[in-house]
C-alpha positions as CSV (number, residue, x, y, z in Angstrom):
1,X,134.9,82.1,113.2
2,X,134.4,78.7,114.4
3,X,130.7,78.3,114.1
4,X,130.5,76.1,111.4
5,X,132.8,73.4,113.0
6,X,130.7,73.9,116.8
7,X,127.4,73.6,115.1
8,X,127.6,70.5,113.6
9,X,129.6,68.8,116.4
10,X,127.6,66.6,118.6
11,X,127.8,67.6,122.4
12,X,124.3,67.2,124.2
13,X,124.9,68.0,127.8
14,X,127.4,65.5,129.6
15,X,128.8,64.5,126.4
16,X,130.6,67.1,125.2
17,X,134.1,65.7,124.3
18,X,133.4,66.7,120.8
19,X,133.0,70.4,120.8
20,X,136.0,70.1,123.5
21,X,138.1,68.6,120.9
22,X,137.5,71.5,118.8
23,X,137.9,74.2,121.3
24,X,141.0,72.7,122.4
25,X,142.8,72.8,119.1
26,X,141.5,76.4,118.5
27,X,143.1,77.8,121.4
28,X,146.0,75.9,122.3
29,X,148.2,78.2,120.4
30,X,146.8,81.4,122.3
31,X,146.7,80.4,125.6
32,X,148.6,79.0,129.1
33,X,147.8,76.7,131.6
34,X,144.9,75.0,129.9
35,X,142.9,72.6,132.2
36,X,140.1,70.4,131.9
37,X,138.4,69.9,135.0
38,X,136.3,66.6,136.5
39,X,133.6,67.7,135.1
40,X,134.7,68.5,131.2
41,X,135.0,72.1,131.3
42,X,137.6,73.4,129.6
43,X,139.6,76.4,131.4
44,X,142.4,78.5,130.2
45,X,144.9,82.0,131.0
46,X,145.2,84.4,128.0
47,X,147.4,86.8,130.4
48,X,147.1,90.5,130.1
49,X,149.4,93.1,129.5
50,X,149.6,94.3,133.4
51,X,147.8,97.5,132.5
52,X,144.9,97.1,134.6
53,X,145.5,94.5,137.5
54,X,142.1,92.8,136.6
55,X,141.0,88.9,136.3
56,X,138.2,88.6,133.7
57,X,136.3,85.3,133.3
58,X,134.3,85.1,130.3
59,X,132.2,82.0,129.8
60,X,130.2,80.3,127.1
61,X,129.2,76.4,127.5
62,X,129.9,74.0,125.1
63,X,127.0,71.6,125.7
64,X,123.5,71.5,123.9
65,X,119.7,70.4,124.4
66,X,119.4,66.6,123.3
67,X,117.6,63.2,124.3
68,X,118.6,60.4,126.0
69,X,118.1,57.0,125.0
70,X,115.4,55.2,128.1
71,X,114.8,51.6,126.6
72,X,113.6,49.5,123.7
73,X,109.7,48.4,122.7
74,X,109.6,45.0,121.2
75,X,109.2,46.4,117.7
76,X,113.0,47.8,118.0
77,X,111.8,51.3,118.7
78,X,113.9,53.4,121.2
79,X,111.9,55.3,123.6
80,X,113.5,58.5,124.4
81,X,113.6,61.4,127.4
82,X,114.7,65.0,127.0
83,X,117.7,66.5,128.1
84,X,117.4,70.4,128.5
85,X,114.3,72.4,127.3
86,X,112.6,70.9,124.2
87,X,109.5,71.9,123.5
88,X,107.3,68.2,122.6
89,X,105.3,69.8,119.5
90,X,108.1,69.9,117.3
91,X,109.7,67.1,117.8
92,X,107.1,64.4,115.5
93,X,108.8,63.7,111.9
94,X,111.9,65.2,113.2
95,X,115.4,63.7,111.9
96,X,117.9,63.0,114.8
97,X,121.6,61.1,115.7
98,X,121.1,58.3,117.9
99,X,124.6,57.3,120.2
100,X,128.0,57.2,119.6
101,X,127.9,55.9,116.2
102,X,125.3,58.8,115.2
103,X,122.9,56.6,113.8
104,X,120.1,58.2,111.7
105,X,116.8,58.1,113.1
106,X,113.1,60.1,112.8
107,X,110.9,60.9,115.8
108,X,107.4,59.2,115.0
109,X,104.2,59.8,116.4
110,X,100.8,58.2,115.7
111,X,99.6,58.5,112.0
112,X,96.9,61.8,112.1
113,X,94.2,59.3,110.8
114,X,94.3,57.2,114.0
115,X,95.6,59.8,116.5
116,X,91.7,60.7,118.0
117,X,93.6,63.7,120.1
118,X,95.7,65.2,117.2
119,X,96.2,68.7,119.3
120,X,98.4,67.0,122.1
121,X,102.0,65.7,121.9
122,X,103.6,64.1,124.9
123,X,106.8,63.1,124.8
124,X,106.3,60.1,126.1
125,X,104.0,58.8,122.9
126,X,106.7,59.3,120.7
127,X,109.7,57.2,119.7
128,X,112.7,57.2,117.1
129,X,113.0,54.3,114.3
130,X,116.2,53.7,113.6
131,X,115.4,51.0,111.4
132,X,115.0,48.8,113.9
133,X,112.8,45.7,113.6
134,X,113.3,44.3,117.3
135,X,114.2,44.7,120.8
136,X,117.4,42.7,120.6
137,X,118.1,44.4,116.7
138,X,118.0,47.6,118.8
139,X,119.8,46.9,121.8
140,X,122.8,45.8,119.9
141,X,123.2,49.4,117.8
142,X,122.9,51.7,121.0
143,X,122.4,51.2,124.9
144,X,120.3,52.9,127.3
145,X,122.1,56.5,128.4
146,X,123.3,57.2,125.0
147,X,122.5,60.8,123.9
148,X,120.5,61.5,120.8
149,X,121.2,64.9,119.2
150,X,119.3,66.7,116.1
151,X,119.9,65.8,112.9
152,X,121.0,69.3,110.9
153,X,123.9,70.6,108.9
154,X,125.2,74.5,109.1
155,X,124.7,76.7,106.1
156,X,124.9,80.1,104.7
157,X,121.1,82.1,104.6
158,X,121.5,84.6,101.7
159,X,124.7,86.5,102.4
160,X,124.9,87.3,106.2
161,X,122.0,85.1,107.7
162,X,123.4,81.2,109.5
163,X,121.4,78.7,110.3
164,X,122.3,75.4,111.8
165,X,121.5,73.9,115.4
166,X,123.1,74.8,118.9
167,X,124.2,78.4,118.4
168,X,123.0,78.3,121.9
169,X,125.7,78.4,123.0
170,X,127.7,77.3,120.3
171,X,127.5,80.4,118.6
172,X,129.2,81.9,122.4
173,X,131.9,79.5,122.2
174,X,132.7,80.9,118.7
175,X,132.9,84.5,120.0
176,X,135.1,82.9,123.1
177,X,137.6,81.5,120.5
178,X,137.5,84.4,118.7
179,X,138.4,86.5,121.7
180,X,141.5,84.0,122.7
181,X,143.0,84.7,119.4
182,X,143.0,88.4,119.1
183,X,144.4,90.4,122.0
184,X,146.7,91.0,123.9
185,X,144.5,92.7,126.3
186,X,145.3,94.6,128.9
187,X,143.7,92.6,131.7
188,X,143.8,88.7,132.1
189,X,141.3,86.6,130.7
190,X,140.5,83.5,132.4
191,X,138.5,82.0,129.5
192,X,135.8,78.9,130.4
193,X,134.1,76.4,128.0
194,X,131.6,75.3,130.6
195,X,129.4,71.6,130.5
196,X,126.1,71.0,131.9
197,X,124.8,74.5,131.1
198,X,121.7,72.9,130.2
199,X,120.7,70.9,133.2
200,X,121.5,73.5,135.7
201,X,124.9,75.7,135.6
202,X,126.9,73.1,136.6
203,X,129.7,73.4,134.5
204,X,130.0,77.4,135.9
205,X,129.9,76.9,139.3
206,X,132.6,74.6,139.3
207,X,134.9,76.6,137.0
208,X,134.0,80.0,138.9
209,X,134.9,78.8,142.3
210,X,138.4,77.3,141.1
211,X,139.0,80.7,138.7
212,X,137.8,83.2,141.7
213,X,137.7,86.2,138.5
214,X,137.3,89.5,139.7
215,X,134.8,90.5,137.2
216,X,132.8,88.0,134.5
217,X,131.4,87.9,130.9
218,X,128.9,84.9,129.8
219,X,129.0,85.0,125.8
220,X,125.5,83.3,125.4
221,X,122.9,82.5,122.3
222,X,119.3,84.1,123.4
223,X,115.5,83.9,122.0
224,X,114.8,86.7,119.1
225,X,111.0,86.8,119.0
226,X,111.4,89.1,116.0
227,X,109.0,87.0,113.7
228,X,105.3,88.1,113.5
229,X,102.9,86.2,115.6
230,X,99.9,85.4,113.8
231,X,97.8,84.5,117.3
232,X,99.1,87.6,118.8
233,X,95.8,90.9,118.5
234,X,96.9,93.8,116.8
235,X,97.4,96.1,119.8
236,X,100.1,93.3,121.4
237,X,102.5,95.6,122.2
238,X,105.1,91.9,122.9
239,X,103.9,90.9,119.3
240,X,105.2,94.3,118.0
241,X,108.4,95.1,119.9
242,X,109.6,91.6,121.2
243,X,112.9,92.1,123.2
244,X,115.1,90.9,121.5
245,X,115.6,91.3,117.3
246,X,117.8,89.9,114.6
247,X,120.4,92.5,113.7
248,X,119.4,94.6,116.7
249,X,123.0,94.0,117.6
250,X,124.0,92.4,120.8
251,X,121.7,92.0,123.6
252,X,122.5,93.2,127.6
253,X,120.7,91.3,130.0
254,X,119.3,93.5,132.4
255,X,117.7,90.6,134.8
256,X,116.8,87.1,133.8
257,X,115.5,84.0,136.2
258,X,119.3,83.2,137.5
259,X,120.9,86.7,137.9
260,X,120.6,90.5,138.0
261,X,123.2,92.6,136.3
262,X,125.2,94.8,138.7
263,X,124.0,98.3,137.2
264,X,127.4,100.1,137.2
265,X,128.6,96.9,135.4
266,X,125.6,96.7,132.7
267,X,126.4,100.6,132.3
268,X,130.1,100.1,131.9
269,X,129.3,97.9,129.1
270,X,126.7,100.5,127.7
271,X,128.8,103.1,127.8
272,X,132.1,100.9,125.9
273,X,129.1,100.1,123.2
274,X,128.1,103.8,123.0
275,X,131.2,105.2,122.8
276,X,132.2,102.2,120.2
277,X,129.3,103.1,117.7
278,X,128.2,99.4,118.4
279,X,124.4,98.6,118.4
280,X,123.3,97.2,121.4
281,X,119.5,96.1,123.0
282,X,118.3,95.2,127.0
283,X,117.2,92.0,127.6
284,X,114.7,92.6,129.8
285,X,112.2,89.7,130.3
286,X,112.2,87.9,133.4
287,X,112.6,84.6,132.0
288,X,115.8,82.4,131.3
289,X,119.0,82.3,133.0
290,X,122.8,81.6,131.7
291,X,125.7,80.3,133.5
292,X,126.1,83.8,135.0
293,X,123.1,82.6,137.6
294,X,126.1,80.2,138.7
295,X,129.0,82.4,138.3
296,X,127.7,85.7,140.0
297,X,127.3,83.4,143.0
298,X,131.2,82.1,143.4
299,X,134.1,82.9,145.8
300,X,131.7,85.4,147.6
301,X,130.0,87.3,144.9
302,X,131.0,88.3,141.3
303,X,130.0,90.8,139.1
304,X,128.9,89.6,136.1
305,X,127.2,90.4,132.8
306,X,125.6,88.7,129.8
307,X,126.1,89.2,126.1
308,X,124.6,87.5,123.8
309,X,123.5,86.9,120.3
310,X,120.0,87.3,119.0
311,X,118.9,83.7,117.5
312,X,115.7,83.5,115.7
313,X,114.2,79.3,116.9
314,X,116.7,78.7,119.4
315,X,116.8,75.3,121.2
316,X,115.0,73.8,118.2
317,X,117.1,72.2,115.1
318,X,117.4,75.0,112.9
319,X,118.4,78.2,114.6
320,X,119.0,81.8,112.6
321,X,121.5,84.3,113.7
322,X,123.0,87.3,111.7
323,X,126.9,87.8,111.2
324,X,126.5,91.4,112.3
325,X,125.0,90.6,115.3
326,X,128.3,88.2,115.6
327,X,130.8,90.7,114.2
328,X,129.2,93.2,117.0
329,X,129.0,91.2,119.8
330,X,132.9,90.9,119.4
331,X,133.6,93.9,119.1
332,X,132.1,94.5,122.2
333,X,133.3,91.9,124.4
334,X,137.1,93.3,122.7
335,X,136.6,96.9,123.3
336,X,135.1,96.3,127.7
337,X,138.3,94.3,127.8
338,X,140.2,97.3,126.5
């Protein structure tokens, strides 16, 4: 498992050179004709056996949700922008990196005791001190463009609980790896560490229509909403049974914003997880979308499915996911290749 490493590499969406650095070294031994395409996606053969005359892409992206860096205030503050979905009321009092150099800097916000509308945060009232105390100060530590990532470190929760930031999809590029160094299988994977997930897919379209797979996979981190909701009313049958749960095992995506799952391929992967003994749940609210919107879409239509890992406070800086929702997830991505 390569988790550890992924998580704590910096690679906010269109600078992800450091979590390909990673992923290149990890496979390199385990795989042919390894490319890296104009955009940064990383795309590679592990062949098959020639069993089962099949080209399998399977996809997880390698970028994650940041900042950017807009400008300086005269004070040497940096105001800021967000790259990906962030949601603005956690990010006051939050550590983060700030550029190439990874400087350490906190999100501030106006002090509670002269903030009159303390119920609102707006992204654009906050900025990040990095020590700072001009315009000029600032200007000469980072530039405008630079990406700004959160500020958090991977660690063991008890014994089979991780936390650490960008297991979406960080935690999919694990499995991926994972994947490339077991086999043989006996079809051909075409595997795909995809960029710009984030912003729009971009990464996957590109990489689909050059790979024209047969069939795909998107190894993905998604939202477990497994934690009680103390604004939810007792009778909220959402509040109860969320979709997705920690150690629920893997979760199927039925339909999502970006895609429907072909049905005889989500029962295919049903029926490999039944026979398996491998815990599995549906993903079945609307919201959302993978790099499978992008891929399903290629060379005239693809069939594709999602997997992915339940993640308690995804796209925040401290995401949860259980090594048995890991450990199941590959087992079931190994045994549909099978």
């Amino acid at each position: 498992m390569y988790l550890r490493e992924l998580s704590e590499a910096v690679g906010v969406s269109g600078k992800e050179e450091a979590v390909r650095r990673i992923v290149l070294d990890a496979i390199k031994e385990h795989v042919t004709d390894i490319r890296i395409d104009a955009l940064g996606s990383v795309t590679a053969l592990k062949a098959g056996t020639g069993e089962r005359g099949l080209r399998v892409m399977i996809a997880a992206h390698m970028d994650e949700i940041g900042f950017m860096v807009m400008g300086f205030d005269g004070d040497g503050l940096i105001r800021f922008t967000n790259i990906g979905g962030i949601d603005e009321r956690i990010l006051p009092g939050l550590r983060v990196r700030v550029g190439s150099d990874q400087l350490p800097g906190v999100v501030i916000w106006t002090p509670i005791h002269r903030n009159r509308d303390q119920n609102t945060v707006k992204l654009s009232n906050l900025r990040i001190d990095i020590g700072a105390s001009s315009k000029d100060e600032a200007g000469g530590k980072v530039k405008p463009g630079d990406r700004i990532a959160f500020d958090s470190r991977f660690m063991d929760i008890g014994e089979r609980m991780m936390r650490g930031k960008a297991f979406d999809d960080r935690a999919g590029c694990s499995l991926l790896i994972d994947v490339l160094q077991g086999g043989p299988y006996p079809v051909d994977v075409l595997a795909a560490f995809t960029v710009q997930e984030e912003v729009g897919l971009r990464g996957a379209q590109v990489a689909a229509n050059r790979l024209t797979p047969d069939v795909a996979f998107v190894l993905e981190g998604t939202t477990a909403a497994d934690q009680p909701n103390p604004m939810a009313e007792p009778d909220d049958e959402e509040a109860i049974n969320p979709t997705c749960r920690v150690q629920g095992g893997p979760a199927l995506t039925v339909m999502d914003r970006s895609m429907i799952v072909q049905p005889r391929l989500l029962k295919l992967v049903r029926e490999t997880a039944e026979a398996e003994g491998i815990p599995y749940q549906l993903k079945t609210q609307p919201g959302g979308g993978t790099d499978g919107g992008a891929i399903h879409l290629s060379s005239g239509g693809v069939p594709t499915a999602v997997i992915s890992l339940p993640c308690r406070y995804i796209h925040s800086p401290t995401a949860y996911l259980h090594r048995d929702d890991y450990d199941n997830a590959l087992r079931l991505i190994k045994a549909v290749l099978g």
